[in-house]
C-alpha positions in Angstrom: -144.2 -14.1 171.6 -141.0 -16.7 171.3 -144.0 -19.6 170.1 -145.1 -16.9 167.1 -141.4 -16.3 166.6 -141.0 -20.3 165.9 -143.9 -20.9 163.9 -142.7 -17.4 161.9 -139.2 -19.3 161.5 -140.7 -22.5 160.5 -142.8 -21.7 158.2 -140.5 -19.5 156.9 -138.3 -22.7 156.6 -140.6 -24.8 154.9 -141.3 -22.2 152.7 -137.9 -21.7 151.5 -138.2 -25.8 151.4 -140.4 -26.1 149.5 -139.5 -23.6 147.0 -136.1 -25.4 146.7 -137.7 -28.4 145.9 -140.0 -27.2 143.7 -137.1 -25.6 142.0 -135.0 -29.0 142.2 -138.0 -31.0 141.1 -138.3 -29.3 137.8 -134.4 -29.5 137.5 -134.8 -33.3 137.6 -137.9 -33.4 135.5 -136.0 -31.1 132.4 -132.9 -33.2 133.3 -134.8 -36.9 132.7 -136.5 -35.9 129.2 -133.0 -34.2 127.8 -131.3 -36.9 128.8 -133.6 -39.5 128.3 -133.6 -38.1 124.8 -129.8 -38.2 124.4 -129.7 -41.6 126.1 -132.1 -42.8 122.6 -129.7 -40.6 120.2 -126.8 -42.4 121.6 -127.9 -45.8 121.8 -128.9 -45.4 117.9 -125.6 -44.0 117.0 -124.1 -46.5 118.8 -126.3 -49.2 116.9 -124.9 -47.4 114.0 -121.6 -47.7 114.4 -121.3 -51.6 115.7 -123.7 -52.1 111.7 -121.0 -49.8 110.0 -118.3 -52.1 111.5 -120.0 -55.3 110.6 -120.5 -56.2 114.0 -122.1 -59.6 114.5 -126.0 -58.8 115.2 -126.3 -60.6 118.3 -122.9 -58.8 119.9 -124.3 -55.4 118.3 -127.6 -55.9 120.1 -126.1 -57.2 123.5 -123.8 -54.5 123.5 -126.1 -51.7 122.4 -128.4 -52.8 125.5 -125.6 -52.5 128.2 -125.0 -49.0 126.9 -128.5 -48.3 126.8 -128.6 -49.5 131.0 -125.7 -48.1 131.8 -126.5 -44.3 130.2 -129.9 -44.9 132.5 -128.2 -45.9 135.8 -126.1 -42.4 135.3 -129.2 -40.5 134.8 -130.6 -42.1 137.4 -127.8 -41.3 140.0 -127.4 -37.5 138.3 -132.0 -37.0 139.0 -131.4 -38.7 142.5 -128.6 -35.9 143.5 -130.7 -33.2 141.9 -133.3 -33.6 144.5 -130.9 -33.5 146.9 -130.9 -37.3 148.0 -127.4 -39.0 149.1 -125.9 -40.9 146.1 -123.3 -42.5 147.6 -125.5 -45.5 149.6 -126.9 -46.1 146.1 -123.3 -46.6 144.4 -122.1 -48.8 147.3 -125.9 -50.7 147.5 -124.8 -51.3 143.5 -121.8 -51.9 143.9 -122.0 -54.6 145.9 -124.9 -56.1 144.0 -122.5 -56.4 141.2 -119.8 -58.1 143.3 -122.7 -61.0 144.6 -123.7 -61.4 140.9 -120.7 -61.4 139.6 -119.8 -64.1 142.1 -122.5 -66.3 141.8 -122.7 -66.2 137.7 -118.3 -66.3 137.6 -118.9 -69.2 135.0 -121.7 -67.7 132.8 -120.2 -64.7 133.1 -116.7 -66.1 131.7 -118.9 -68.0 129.0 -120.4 -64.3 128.0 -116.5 -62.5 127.7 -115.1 -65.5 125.8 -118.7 -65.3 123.4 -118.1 -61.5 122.8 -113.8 -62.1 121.9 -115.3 -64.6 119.6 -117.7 -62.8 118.0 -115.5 -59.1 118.0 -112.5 -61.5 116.8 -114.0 -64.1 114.5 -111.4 -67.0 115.2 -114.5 -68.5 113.4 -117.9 -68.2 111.5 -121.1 -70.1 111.1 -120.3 -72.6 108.3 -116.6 -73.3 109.2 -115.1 -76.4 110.1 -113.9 -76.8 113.7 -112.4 -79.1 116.2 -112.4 -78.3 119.9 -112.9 -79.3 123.6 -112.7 -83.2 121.7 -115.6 -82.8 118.7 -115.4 -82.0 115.3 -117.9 -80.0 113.2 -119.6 -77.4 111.5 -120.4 -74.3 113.2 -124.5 -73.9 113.2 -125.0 -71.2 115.4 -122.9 -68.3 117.6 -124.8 -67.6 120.9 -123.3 -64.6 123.5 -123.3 -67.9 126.1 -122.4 -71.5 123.5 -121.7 -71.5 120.4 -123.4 -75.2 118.7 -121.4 -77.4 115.9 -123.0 -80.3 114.0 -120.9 -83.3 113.8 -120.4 -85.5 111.0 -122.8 -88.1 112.5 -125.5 -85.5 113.1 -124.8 -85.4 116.6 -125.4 -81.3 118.0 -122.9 -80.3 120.5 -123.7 -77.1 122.5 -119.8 -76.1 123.7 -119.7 -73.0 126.4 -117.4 -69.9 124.4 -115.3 -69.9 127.6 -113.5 -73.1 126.7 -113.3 -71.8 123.4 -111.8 -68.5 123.7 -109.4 -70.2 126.1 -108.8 -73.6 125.0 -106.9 -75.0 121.5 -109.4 -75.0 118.7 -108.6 -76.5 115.0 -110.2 -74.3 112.3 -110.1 -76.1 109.2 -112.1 -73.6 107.1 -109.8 -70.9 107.1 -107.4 -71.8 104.4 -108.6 -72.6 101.2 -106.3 -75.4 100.2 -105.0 -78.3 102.5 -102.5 -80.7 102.5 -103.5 -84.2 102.5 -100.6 -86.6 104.3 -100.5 -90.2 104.2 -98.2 -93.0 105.3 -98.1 -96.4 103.4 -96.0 -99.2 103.8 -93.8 -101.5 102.0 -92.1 -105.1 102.4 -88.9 -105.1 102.8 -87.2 -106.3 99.0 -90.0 -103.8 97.0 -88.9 -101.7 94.4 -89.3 -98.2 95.6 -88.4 -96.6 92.2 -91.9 -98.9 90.9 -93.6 -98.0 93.9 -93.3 -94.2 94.0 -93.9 -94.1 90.1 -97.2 -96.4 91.1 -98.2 -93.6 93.7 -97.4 -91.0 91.6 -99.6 -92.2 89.0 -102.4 -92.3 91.6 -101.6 -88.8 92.4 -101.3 -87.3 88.8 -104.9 -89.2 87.9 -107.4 -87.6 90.7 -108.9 -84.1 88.8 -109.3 -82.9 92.5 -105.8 -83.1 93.4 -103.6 -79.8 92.8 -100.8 -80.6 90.5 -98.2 -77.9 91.5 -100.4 -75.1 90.6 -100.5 -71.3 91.7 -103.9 -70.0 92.3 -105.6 -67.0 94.2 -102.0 -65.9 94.9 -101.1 -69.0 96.6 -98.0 -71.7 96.2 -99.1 -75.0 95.8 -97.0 -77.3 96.0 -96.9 -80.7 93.4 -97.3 -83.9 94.9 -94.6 -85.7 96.1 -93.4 -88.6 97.8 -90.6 -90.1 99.4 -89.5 -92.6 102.2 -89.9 -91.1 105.4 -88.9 -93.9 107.8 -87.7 -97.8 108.2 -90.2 -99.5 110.2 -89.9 -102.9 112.0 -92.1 -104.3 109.2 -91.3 -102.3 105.8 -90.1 -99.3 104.3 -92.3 -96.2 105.0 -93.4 -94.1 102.5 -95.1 -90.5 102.8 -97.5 -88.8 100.3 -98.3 -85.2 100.1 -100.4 -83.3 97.9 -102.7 -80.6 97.8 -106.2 -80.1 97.4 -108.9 -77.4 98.3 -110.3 -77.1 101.8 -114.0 -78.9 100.9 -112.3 -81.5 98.8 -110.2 -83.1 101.6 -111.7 -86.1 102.7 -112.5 -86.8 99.0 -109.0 -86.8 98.4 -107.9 -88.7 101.8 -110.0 -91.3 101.3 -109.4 -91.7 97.1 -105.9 -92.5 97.9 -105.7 -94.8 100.5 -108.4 -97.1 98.7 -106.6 -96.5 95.0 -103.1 -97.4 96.6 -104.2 -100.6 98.3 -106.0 -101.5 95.5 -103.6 -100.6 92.3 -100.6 -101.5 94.2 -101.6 -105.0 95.5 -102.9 -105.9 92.2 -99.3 -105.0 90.6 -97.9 -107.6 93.3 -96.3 -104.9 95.9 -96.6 -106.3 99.4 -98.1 -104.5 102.2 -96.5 -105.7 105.8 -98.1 -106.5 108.6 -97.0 -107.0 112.6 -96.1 -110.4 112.6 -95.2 -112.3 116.5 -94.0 -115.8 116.6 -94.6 -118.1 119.4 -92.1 -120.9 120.4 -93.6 -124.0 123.2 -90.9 -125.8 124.6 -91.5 -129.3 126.1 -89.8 -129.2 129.1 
C-alpha cells in the first residue's frame, strides 16, 4: 500500500513537473521571439540615431554591436530564469570573465576608450594636419584601436588613440589662417629704419600673404615687424604676418629665402658666432 502511495505521489510530482515546465518552456520560447524582435527594432533605432547625429561610421557600427550583445546577454539571463535555472552563477561566471579580459587587454582596451573620445569628440578628422607622440602629418585613417598619419616624407605612422586622447597633440588644421613668425638678424651699426622698410616690402609683395584684412568674420592682423631682442651677434628682428592654414610653409619658406637674398644684395649684414683663439708661447 505505502509503495502505491509513493509511486501515486511521484508521479503525481512529475506530472505537475512537467506541466510547469511545459508551461515555462513556452514562456521562454514567446519571450526569445518578442524580444529577439525588439532586440532588432532597437539596434536599428539605435543605428538611427548615432546616422542622425553624424556619428562617425566606424564608432556607429562598433557601438551599435555592443548594444546589440548586450540586449542578447539580458534576454539570455531573463529565458535562463524563465526555466527556472539559477542566474546568479551565470552573472558571477561573467562577471569575472570580464575582470580577466579586462586585465589582460588593459592597453587595447585603453587604445579603444581613447579611439571612441576621439571619434564622439573630433579633436580631429581625416585630412587635418597633426603633430603628436613626436610625428607630424596628415590624418589618413581613424581606426576604433590607431588612428594612421602620413608624414611629409611619405613615411605611415600607425599611433595607438590612447596616447592621443591623453597626450598633447598640435592640430594645425583647425584654424583657417596662421601666423607665420620669423626671427632674422642684423650686424650691429645697420639701419633698422632701412631694414624694416626692406622686410616690409618683402611682406607687402607675396599675394599669399594677408595684408591686415578681415575675412569669414575673422581679425587679421597686417604684418609687422619690430626688434625683439639684442643678441651677442646683432640686433634681432621679428616678422609676423598672416596667411591661410594651407599656404603656410609657402609663406615661411618665401620669406626667409627673399630676406637673405634682397637684403644681402642691398649690403645689410647678417652676423654670425664668431670665437677667437689666442696661443701663447710660454
Amino acid at each position: 500500500m505505502l509503495e502505491k502511495l509513493l509511486t501515486q505521489e511521484t508521479y503525481s510530482l512529475l506530472a505537475e513537473w512537467s506541466l510547469s515546465f511545459v508551461k515555462n518552456a513556452i514562456l521562454a520560447i514567446v519571450v526569445y521571439f518578442v524580444g529577439s524582435w525588439l532586440i532588432k527594432r532597437i539596434a536599428r533605432l539605435f543605428g538611427k540615431m548615432m546616422e542622425h547625429g553624424k556619428v562617425e561610421k566606424t564608432l556607429s557600427s562598433f557601438l551599435t554591436s555592443i548594444v546589440n550583445v548586450v540586449l542578447w546577454f539580458v534576454l539570455i539571463i531573463i529565458i535562463v530564469s524563465i526555466l527556472g535555472i539559477e542566474t546568479s552563477s551565470f552573472i558571477a561566471l561573467f562577471a569575472s570573465a570580464g575582470v580577466a579580459i579586462g586585465m589582460a587587454l588593459s592597453g587595447t582596451l585603453q587604445n579603444f576608450a581613447g579611439g571612441v573620445m576621439i571619434l564622439l569628440f573630433k579633436p580631429y578628422k581625416v585630412g587635418d594636419f597633426i603633430e603628436a607622440q613626436g610625428y607630424a602629418g596628415v590624418v589618413k585613417e581613424i581606426q576604433i584601436f590607431n588612428t594612421i598619419i602620413r608624414t611629409g616624407d611619405a613615411q605611415t605612422v600607425i599611433i595607438p588613440n590612447g596616447t592621443l586622447s591623453t597626450g598633447m597633440m598640435k592640430n594645425y588644421s583647425t584654424e583657417k589662417y596662421r601666423r607665420v613668425d620669423q626671427v632674422f638678424q642684423f650686424a650691429y651699426g645697420s639701419n633698422l629704419d632701412e631694414v624694416k622698410a626692406a622686410v616690409a616690402e618683402i611682406q607687402q609683395r607675396h599675394p599669399l600673404i594677408l595684408q591686415g584684412t578681415v575675412a569669414d568674420s575673422e581679425v587679421v592682423a597686417a604684418p609687422w615687424t619690430g626688434v625683439s631682442s639684442l643678441g651677442d651677434s646683432g640686433v634681432v628682428l621679428t616678422s609676423r604676418v598672416w596667411c591661410k592654414s594651407s599656404d603656410y610653409w609657402t609663406v615661411f619658406f618665401y620669406m626667409n629665402e627673399t630676406v637673405y637674398e634682397e637684403l644681402r644684395q642691398r649690403g645689410f649684414m647678417f652676423p654670425f658666432n664668431r670665437m677667437d683663439v689666442n696661443i701663447v708661447n710660454r
